[in-house]
C-alpha positions in Angstrom: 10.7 25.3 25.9 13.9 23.6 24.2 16.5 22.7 26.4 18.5 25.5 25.0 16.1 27.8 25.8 16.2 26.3 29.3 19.9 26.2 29.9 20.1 30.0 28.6 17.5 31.4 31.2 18.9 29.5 34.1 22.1 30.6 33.4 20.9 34.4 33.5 20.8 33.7 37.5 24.5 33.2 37.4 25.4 36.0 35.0 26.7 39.7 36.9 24.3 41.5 34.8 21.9 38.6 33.7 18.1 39.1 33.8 16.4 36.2 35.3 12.9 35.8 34.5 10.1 37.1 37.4 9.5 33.5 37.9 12.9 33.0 38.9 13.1 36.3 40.7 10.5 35.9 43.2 11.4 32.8 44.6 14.7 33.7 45.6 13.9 37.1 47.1 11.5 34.9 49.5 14.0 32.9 49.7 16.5 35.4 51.1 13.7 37.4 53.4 12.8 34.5 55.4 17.2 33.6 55.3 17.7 37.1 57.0 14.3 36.8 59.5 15.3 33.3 60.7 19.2 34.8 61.3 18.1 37.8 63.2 14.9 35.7 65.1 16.6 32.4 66.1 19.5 34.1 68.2 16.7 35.8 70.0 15.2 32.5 70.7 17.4 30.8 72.3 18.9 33.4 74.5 15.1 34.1 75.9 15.0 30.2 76.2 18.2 29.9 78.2 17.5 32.8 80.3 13.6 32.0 81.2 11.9 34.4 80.0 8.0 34.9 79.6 6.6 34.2 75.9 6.0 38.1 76.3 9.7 39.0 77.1 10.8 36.2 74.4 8.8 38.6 72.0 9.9 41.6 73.4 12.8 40.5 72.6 12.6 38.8 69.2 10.8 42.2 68.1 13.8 44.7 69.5 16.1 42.4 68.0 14.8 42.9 64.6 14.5 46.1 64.8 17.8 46.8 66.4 19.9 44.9 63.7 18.0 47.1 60.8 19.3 50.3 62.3 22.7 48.9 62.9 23.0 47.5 59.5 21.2 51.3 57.8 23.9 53.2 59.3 26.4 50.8 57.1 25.3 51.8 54.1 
């Protein structure tokens, strides 16, 4: 691949209606699921940490937390 070639399918990431390649596709939607588990976990986390709760409530917790925030954020849309 040319560096032409390279500079134009990079740039489709940064394009409004660009088509990145799969390659680059899949990396980034990884890369944004784990974003949004880690920011709707870690919260979780450290609240059960500071409270003292069992690694069973922490769960609890971590679990309802999750699911919580999806059916705040559906009834957004």
């Amino acid at each position: 691949m040319s560096g032409k070639e390279m500079k134009k399918t990079s740039d489709e990431l940064f394009i409004l209606d660009g088509r990145p390649s799969l390659g680059q596709t899949v990396p980034l939607a990884l890369q944004h699921v784990v974003a949004m588990i880690v920011g709707c976990v870690t919260p979780a986390i450290i609240v059960a940490g500071v409270a003292g709760l069992s690694e069973q409530d922490s769960i609890f917790l971590c679990s309802h937390r999750c699911i919580v925030r999806d059916q705040l954020d559906s009834g957004h849309r």
